[in-house]
FIKE-744937 format. One record per residue: residue number from 0; residue in one letter; chain; x, y, z of N, C-alpha, C in turn. Coordinates in steps of 0.2 Angstrom, whole numbers. Last residue first. Layout:
BEGIN
NUM_A_A_X_Y_Z_X_Y_Z_X_Y_Z;
...
// end
This chain:
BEGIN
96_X_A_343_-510_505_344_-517_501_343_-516_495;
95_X_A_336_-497_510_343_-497_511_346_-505_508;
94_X_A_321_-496_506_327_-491_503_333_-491_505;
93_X_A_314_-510_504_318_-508_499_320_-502_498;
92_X_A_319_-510_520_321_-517_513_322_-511_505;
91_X_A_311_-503_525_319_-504_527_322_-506_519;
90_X_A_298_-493_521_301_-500_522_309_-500_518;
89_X_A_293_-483_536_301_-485_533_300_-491_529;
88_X_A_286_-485_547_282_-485_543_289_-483_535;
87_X_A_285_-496_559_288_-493_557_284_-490_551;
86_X_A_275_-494_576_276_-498_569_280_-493_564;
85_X_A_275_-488_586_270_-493_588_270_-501_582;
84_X_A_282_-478_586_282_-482_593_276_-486_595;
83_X_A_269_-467_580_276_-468_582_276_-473_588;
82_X_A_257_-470_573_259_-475_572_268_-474_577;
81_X_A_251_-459_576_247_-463_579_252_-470_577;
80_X_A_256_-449_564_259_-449_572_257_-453_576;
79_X_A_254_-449_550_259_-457_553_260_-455_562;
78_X_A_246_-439_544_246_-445_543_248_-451_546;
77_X_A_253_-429_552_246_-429_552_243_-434_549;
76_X_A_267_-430_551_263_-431_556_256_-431_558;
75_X_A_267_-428_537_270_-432_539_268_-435_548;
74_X_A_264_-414_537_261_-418_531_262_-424_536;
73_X_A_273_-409_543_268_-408_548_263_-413_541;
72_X_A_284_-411_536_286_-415_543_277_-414_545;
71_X_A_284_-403_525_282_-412_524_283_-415_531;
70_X_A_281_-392_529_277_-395_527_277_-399_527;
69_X_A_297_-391_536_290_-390_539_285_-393_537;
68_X_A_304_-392_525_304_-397_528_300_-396_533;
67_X_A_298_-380_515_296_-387_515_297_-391_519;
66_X_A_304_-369_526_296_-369_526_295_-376_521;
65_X_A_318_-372_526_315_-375_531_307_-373_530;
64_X_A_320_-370_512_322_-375_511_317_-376_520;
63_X_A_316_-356_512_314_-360_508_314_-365_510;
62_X_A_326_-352_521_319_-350_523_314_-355_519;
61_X_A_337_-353_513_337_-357_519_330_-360_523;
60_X_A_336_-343_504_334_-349_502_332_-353_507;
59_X_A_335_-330_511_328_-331_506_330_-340_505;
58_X_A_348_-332_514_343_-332_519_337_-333_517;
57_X_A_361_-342_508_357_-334_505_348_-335_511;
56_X_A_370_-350_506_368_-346_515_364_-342_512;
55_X_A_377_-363_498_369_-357_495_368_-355_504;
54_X_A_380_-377_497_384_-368_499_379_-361_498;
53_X_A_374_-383_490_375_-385_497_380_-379_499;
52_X_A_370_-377_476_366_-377_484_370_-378_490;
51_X_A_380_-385_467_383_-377_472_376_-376_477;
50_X_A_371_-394_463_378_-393_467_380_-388_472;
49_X_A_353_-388_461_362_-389_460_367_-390_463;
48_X_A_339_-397_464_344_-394_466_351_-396_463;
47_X_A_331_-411_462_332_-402_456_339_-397_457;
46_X_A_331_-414_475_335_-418_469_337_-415_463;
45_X_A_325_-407_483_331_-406_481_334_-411_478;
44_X_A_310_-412_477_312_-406_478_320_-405_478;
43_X_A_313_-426_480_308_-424_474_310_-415_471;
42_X_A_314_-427_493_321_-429_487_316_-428_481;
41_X_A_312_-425_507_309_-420_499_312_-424_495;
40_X_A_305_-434_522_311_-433_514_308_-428_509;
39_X_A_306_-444_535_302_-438_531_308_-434_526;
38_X_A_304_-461_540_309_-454_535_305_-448_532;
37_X_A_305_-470_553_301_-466_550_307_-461_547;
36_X_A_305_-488_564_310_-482_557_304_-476_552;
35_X_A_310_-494_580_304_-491_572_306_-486_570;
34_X_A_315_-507_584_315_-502_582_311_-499_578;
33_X_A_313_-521_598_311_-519_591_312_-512_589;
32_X_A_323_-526_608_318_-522_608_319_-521_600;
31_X_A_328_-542_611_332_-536_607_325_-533_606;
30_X_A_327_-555_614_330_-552_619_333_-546_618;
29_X_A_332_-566_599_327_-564_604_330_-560_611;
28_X_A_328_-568_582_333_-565_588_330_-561_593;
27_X_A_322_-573_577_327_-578_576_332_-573_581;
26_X_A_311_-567_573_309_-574_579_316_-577_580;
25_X_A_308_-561_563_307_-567_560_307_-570_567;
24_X_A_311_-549_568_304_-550_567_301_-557_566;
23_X_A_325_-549_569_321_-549_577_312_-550_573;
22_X_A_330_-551_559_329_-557_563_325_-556_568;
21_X_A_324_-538_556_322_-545_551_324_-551_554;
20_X_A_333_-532_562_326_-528_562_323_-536_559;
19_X_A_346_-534_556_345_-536_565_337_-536_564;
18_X_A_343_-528_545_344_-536_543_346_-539_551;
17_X_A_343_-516_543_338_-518_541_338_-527_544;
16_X_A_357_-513_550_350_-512_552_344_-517_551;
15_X_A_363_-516_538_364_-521_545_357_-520_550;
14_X_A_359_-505_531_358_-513_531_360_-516_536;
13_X_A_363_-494_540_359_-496_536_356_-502_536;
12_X_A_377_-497_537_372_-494_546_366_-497_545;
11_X_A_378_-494_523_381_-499_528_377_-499_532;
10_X_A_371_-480_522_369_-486_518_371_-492_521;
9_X_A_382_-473_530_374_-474_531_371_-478_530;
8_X_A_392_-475_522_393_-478_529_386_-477_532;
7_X_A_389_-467_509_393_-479_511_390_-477_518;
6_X_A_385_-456_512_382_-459_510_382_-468_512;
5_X_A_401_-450_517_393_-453_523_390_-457_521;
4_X_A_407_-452_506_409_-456_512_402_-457_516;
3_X_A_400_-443_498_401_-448_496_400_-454_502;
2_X_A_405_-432_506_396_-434_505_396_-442_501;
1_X_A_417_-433_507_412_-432_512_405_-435_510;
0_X_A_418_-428_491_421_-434_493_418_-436_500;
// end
């Protein structure tokens, strides 16, 4: 149920996000610093994942789960770090709309 709840109230955040982010780019609201959105993500990886993972403390896994998010953070910077705080590289639209 939590996880449920976060998810809504993410997605909500979210969109509203997206949709300040889209007046301020379209011109239509002005006197508002632009944001930029970057997501570094496995959902490839723990999408596999069972249920019972989110209760999984077993050390061997943990160590799993932080040697990929290593990977795809320094994948992820070696690709898009010339872009921080210059352009989003998220698009908004079609993963919160």
């Amino acid at each position: 149920m939590e996880e449920i709840v976060f998810n809504a109230a993410l997605m909500r955040e979210m969109r509203a996000v997206t949709m300040i982010t889209k007046m301020i780019d379209d011109g239509k609201l002005s006197g508002n610093k632009r944001m930029f959105f970057h997501l570094i993500e496995a959902g490839d990886i723990t999408r596999d994942l069972s249920a019972s993972s989110k209760m999984n403390f077993d050390w061997k896994f943990l160590m799993h789960l932080f040697a990929i998010g290593r990977a795809r953070a320094e994948r992820w910077l070696s690709d898009s770090f010339e872009l921080l705080g210059v352009k989003t590289t998220l698009d908004l639209h079609s993963k919160y709309l």
